[in-house]
KOLKOL-183796 format. One record per residue (C-alpha): x, y, z. Coordinates in pm, whole numbers, padded with zeros to 5 digits. Layout:
+--------+--------+--------+
|     px |     py |     pz |
+--------+--------+--------+
|      X |      Y |      Z |
...
+--------+--------+--------+
//
This chain:
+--------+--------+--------+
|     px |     py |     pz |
+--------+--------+--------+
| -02427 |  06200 | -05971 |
| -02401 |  06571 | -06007 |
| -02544 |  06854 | -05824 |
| -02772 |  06935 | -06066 |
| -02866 |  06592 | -06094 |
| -02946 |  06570 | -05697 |
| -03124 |  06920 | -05727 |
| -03329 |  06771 | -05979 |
| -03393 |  06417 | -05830 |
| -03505 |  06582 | -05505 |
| -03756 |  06856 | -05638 |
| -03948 |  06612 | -05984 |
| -03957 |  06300 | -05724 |
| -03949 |  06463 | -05398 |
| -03732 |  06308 | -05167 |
| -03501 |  06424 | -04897 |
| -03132 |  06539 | -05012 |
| -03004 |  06325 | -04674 |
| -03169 |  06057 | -04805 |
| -02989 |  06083 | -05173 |
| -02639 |  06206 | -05020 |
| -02668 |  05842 | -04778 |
| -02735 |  05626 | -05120 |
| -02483 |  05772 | -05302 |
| -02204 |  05758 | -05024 |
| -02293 |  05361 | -05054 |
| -02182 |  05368 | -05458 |
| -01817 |  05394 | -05453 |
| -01784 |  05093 | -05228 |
| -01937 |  04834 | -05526 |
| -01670 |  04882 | -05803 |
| -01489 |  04574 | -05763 |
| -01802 |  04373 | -05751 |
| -01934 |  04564 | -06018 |
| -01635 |  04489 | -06227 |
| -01691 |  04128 | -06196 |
| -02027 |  04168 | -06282 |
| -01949 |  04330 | -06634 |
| -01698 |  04049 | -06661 |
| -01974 |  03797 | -06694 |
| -02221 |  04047 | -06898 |
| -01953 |  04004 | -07179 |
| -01906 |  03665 | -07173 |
| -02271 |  03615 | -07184 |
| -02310 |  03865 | -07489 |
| -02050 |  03679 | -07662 |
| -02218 |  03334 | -07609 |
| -02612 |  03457 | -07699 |
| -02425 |  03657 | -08000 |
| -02239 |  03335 | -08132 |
| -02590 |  03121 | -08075 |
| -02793 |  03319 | -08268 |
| -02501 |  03318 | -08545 |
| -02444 |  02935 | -08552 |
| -02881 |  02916 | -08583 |
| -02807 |  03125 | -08950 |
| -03107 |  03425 | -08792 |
| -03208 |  03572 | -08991 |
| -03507 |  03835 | -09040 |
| -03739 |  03586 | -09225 |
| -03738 |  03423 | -08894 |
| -03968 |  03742 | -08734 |
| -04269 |  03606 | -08937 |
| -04515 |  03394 | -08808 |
| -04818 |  03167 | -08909 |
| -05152 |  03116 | -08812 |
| -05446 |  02858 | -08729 |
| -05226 |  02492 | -08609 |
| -04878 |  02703 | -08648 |
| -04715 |  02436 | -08904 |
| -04383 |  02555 | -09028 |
| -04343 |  02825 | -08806 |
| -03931 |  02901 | -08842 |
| -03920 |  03168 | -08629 |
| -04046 |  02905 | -08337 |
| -03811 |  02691 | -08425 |
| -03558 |  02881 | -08423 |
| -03641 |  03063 | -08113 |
| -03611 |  02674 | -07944 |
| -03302 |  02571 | -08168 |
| -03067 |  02896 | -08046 |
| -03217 |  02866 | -07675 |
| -03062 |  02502 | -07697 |
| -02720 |  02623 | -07777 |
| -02735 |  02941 | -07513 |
| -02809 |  02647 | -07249 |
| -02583 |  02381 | -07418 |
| -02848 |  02132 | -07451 |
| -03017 |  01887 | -07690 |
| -03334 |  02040 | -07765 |
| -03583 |  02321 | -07625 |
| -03938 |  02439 | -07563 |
| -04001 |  02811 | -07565 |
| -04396 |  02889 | -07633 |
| -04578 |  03215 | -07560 |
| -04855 |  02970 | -07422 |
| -04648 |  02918 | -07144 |
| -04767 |  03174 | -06881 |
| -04529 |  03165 | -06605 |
| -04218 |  03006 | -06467 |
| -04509 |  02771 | -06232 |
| -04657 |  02708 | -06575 |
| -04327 |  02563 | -06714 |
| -04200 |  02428 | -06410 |
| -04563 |  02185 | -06399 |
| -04554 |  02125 | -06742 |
| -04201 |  01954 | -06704 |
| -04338 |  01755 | -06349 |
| -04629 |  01648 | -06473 |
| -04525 |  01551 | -06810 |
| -04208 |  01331 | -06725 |
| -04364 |  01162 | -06353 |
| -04593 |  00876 | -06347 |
| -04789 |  00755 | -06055 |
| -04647 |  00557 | -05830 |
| -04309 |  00787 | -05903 |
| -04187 |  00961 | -05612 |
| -04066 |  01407 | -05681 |
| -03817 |  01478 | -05405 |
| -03689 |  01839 | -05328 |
| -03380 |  01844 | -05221 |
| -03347 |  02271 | -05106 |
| -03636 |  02266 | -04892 |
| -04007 |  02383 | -04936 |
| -04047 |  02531 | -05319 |
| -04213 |  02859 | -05380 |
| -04531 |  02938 | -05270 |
| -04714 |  02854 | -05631 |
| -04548 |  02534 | -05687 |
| -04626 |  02375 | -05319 |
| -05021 |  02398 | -05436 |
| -04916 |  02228 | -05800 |
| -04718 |  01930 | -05558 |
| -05069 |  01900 | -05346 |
| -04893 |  01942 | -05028 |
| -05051 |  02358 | -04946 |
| -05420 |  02412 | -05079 |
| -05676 |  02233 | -05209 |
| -05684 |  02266 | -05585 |
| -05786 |  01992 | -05854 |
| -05541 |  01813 | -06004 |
| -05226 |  01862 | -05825 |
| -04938 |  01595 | -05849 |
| -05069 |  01432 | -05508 |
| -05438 |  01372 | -05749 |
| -05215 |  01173 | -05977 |
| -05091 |  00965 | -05693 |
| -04703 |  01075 | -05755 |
| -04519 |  01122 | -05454 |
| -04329 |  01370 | -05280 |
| -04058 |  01379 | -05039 |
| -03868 |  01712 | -04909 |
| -03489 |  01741 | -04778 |
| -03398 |  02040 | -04630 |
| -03092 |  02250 | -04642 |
| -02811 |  02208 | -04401 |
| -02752 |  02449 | -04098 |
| -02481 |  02678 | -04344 |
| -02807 |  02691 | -04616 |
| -02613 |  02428 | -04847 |
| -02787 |  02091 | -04972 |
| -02753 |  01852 | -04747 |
| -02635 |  01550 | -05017 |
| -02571 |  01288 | -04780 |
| -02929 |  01304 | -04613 |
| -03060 |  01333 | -05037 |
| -02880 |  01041 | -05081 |
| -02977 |  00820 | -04846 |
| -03358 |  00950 | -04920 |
| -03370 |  00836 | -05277 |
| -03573 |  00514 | -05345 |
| -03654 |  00314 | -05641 |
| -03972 |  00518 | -05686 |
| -03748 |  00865 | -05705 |
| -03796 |  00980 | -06079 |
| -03699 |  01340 | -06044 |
| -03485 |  01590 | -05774 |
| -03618 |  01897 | -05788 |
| -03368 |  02222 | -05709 |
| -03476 |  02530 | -05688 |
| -03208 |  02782 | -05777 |
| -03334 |  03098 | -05626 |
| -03427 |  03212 | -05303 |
| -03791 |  03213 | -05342 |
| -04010 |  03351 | -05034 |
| -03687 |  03227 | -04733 |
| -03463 |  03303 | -04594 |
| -03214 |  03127 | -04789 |
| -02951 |  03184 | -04966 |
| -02968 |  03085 | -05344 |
| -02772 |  02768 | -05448 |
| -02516 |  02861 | -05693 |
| -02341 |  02649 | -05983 |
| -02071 |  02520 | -05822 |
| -02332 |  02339 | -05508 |
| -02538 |  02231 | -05822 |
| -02229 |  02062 | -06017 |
| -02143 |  01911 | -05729 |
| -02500 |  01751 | -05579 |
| -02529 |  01650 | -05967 |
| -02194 |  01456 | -05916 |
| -02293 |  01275 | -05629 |
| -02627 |  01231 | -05720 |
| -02548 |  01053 | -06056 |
| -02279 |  00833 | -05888 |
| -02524 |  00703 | -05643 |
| -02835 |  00613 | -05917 |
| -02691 |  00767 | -06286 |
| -03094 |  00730 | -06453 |
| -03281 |  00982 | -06161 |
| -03355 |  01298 | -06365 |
| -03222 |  01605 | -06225 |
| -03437 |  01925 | -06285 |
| -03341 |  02267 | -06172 |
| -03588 |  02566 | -06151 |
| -03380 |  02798 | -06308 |
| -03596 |  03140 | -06237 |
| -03425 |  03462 | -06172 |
| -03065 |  03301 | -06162 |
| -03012 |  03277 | -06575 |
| -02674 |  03473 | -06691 |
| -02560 |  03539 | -06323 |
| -02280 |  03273 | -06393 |
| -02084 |  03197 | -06688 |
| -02194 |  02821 | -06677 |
| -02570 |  02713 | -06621 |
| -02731 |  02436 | -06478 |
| -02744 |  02235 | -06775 |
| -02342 |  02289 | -06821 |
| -02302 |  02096 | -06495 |
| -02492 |  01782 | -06575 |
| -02825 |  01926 | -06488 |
| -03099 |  01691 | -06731 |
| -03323 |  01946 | -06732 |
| -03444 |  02318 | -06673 |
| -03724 |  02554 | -06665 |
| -03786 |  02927 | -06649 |
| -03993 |  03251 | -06732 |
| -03924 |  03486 | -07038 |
| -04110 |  03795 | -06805 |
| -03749 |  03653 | -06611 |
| -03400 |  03729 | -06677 |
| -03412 |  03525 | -07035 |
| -03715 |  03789 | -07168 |
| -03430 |  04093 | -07109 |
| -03762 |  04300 | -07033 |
| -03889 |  04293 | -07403 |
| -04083 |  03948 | -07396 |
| -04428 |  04007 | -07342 |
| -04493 |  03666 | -07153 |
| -04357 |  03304 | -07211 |
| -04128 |  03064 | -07053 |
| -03894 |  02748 | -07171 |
| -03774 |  02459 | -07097 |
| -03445 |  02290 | -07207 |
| -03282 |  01977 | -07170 |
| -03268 |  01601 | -07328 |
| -03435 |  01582 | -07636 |
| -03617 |  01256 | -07498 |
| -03733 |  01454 | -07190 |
| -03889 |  01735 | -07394 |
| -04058 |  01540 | -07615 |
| -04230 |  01396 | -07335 |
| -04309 |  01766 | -07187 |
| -04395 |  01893 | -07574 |
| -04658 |  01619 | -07537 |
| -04755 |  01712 | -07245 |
| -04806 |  02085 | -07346 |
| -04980 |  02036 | -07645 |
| -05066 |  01630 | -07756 |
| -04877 |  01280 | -07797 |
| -04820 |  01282 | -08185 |
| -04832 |  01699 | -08189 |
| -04520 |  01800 | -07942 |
| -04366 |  02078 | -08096 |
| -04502 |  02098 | -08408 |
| -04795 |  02298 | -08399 |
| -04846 |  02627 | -08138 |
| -04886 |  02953 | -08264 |
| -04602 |  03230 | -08181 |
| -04859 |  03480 | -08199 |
| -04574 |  03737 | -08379 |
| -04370 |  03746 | -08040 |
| -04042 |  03575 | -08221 |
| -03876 |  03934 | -08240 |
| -03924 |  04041 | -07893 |
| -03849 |  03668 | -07810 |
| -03503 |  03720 | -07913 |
| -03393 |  04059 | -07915 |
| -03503 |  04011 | -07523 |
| -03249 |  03731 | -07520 |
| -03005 |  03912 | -07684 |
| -03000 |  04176 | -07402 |
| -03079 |  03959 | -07156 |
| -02681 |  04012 | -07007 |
| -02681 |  04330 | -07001 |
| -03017 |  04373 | -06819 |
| -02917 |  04122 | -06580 |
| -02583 |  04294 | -06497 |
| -02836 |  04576 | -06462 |
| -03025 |  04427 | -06200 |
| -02761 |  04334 | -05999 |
| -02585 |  04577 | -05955 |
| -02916 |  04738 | -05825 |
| -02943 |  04462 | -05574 |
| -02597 |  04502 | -05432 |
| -02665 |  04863 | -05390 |
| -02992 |  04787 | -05220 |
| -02801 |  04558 | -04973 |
| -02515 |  04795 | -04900 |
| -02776 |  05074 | -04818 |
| -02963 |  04852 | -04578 |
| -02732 |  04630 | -04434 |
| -02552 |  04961 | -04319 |
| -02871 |  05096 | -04176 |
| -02888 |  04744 | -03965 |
| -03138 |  04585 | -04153 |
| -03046 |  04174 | -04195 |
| -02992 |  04162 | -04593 |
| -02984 |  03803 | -04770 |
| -02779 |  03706 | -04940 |
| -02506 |  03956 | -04741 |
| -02269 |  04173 | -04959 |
| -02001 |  03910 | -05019 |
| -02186 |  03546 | -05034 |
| -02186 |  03459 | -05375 |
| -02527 |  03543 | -05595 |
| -02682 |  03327 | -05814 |
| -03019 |  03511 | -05837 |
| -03113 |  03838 | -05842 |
| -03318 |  03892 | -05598 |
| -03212 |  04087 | -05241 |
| -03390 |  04046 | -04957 |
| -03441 |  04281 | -04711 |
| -03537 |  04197 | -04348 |
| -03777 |  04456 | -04164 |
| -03920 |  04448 | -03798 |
| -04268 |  04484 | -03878 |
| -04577 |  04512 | -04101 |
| -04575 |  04881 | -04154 |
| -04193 |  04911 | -04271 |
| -04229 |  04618 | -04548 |
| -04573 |  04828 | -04663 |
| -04348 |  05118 | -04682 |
| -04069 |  04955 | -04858 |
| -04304 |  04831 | -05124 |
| -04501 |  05122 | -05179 |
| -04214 |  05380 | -05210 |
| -04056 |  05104 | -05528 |
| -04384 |  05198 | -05643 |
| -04380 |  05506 | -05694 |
| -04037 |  05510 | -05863 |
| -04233 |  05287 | -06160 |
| -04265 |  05463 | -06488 |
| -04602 |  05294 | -06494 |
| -04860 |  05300 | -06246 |
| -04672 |  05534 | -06011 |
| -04943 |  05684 | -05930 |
| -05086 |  05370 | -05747 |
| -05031 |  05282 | -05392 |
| -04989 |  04882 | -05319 |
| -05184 |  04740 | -05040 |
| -05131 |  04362 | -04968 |
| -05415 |  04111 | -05118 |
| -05538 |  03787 | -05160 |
| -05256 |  03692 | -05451 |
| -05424 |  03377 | -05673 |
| -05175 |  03070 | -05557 |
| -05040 |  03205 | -05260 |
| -05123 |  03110 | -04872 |
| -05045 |  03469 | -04720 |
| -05172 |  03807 | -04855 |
| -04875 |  03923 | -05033 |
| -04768 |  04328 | -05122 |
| -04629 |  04348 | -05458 |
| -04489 |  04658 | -05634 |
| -04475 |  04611 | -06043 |
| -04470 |  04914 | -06209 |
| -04344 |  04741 | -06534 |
| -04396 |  04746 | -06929 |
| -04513 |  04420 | -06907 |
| -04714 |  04295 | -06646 |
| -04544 |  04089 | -06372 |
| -04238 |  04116 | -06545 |
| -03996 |  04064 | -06223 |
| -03667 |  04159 | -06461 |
| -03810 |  04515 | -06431 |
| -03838 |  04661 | -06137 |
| -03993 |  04523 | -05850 |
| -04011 |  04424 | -05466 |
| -04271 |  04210 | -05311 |
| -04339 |  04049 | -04996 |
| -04539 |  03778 | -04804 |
| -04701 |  03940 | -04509 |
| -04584 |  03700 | -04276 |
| -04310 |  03665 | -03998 |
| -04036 |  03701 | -04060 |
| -04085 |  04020 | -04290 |
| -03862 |  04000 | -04590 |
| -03921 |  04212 | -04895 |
| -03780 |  04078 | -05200 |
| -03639 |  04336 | -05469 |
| -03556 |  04221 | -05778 |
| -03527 |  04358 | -06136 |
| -03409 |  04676 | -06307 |
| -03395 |  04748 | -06727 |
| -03150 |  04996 | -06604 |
| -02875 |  05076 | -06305 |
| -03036 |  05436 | -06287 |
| -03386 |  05310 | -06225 |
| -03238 |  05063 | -05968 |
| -03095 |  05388 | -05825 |
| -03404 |  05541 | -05776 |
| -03644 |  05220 | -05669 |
| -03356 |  05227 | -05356 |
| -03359 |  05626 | -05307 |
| -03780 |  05642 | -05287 |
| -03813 |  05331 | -05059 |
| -03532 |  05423 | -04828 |
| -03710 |  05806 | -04865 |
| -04084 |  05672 | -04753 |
| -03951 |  05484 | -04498 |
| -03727 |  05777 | -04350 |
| -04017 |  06027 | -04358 |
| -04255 |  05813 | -04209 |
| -03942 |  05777 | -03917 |
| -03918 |  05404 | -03977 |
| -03561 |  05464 | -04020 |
| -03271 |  05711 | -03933 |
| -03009 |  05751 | -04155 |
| -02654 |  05741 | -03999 |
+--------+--------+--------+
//
């Protein structure tokens, strides 16, 4: 960054020059991690390129239908190249699908029966999904109403899954093992590819017909291989995610067997409809062209997130995951001493937001979650966590979670004005 640039950064968003000068010192020590990084943005592009070639796109497939949505191609399509990007037999990517909680119960509730027992095997799920298992809340028509079971394995002291306790844990009743990919609201590490391959391995040689499911939030395109390239059955995630590349206006998908998503496609729309009615609403365009940036946005992201954990792990803060543990989300969390500083983290991301900027987060009442919870989402699309963003649970121990970036730069700056309103409200010194 040059002078002019720092000049200019300090006097439009009004931060200290210390506190610039400290980010920037933090750069240079990232290029060989950020090398790697653009290692696996290319091989990504290359594979989304060469899936959207082998599907014959073509621009017919941006028009869409109306009323039942019969014939749509362009949803077909959408669900035919998201198959090949996560080398599976079939997919369902809908518009109707509001969240990555939204896919992720579609999927449970549509394969398990009662009497069939869920089991997590890396601990307590996020916050959202623990109220659509029945075990946090009281809402209607949980998995608990429908008399399925549930069963919970935590991860080993080193944050790994713990596959001889998930072994001997699985019953005749276990249908599906649940892993959750990414970090969620813990202090966990997220569990990468290689852990995944192998608990799949071990897990198939003990009882070959238990479904394995894998929430796949916030860790697409951070590996060469996914989930379902490992022997994964099935996954589920969020276009507003990594997938959407920050031009999907909502969505999510799921992608696996073709005899497992027929049973979710039922379960989404009707037995004897599945896939073949549900309108696109004219999002097929942004559907794609998101995907097709998707590794590049990604790379984007996290490269922001090891800059925000280089800038605070120097400053002492606890950072998970650390600098060198392998990623396979994007998310960085950042471990403050109290209330106050995690307000202050939040609420200086905020104001680096080309929306809502203006607007100063204060920590609610969040539909689906036990603890009020601070969220900063100054986004194009609301709740989009690919663009920039850092949220919290306001609970012990305080971790902010900052994900998300369309762009290094605006990374850049998220870090600069959070680091900035904590250091002039002296909940930090720079060193």
């Amino acid at each position: 960054m040059g002078k002019d640039t720092i000049n200019i950064l300090c006097k439009l968003f009004e931060v200290k020059k210390e506190v610039v000068k400290y980010v920037l010192s933090k750069e240079s020590k990232l290029e060989t991690k950020v090398k790697k990084i653009n290692e696996i943005k290319e091989y990504n592009q290359y594979k989304i390129i060469e899936a959207m070639q082998r599907a014959r796109l073509n621009a017919t497939h941006f028009h869409w239908n109306t009323g039942y949505g019969y014939d749509d191609i362009g949803r077909e399509k959408v669900e035919e190249i998201y198959s090949y990007v996560f080398n599976t037999e079939d997919a369902l990517v809908r518009p109707t699908i509001v969240s990555g909680t939204h896919a992720i119960t579609l999927t449970l509730s549509g394969i398990l029966r009662p009497g069939d027992e869920l089991m997590s095997i890396t601990g307590s799920p996020y916050d959202t999904l623990q109220k659509v298992i029945g075990v946090k809340g009281n809402a209607k028509g949980t998995l608990k109403d429908y008399r399925i079971n549930y069963k919970e394995i935590n991860l080993d002291k080193g944050g790994n899954i713990d596959i001889k306790n998930v072994l001997s844990n699985i019953s005749h009743k276990t249908k599906i093992i649940l892993i959750q990919r990414s970090t969620g609201y813990s202090d966990r590490k997220a569990i990468s590819i290689n852990d995944i391959k192998e608990a799949v391995k071990q897990i198939k040689k003990h009882s070959k017909d238990i479904i394995i499911f894998v929430d796949n939030c916030y860790g697409e395109f951070l590996d060469k291989l996914e989930p379902t390239d490992v022997g994964v059955d099935i996954i589920a995630g969020s276009l507003i995610k990594n997938p959407g590349g920050g031009l999907a206006l909502t969505g999510g998908y799921i992608a696996g067997k073709s005899e497992l998503i027929e049973i979710v496609a039922n379960r989404s729309t009707a037995p004897g409809i599945g896939k073949e009615c549900g309108l696109t609403f004219g999002t097929t365009r942004n559907t794609l062209q998101g995907l097709f940036l998707a590794p590049n946005i990604v790379s984007e992201a996290l490269k922001g997130a090891l800059l925000t954990a280089i800038v605070y792990k120097d400053l002492g803060f606890k950072i998970i995951p650390d600098i060198d543990e392998n990623r396979s989300d994007i998310i960085q969390g950042v471990e403050f001493k109290n209330k106050e500083s995690i307000i202050k983290f939040c609420q200086g991301v905020q104001s680096a937001s080309p929306v809502d900027s203006y607007v100063s987060p204060e920590p609610w009442d969040m539909p689906g979650y036990e603890d009020q919870v601070i969220m900063a989402a100054g986004g194009f699309v609301q709740g989009s966590s690919i663009e920039l963003s850092a949220d919290a649970p306001i609970r012990k121990p305080y971790i902010a979670y900052y994900q998300g970036g369309l762009t290094y730069e605006h990374c850049k700056l998220g870090i600069i004005k959070s680091l900035n309103n904590l250091y002039i409200n002296k909940l930090v010194k720079l060193e």
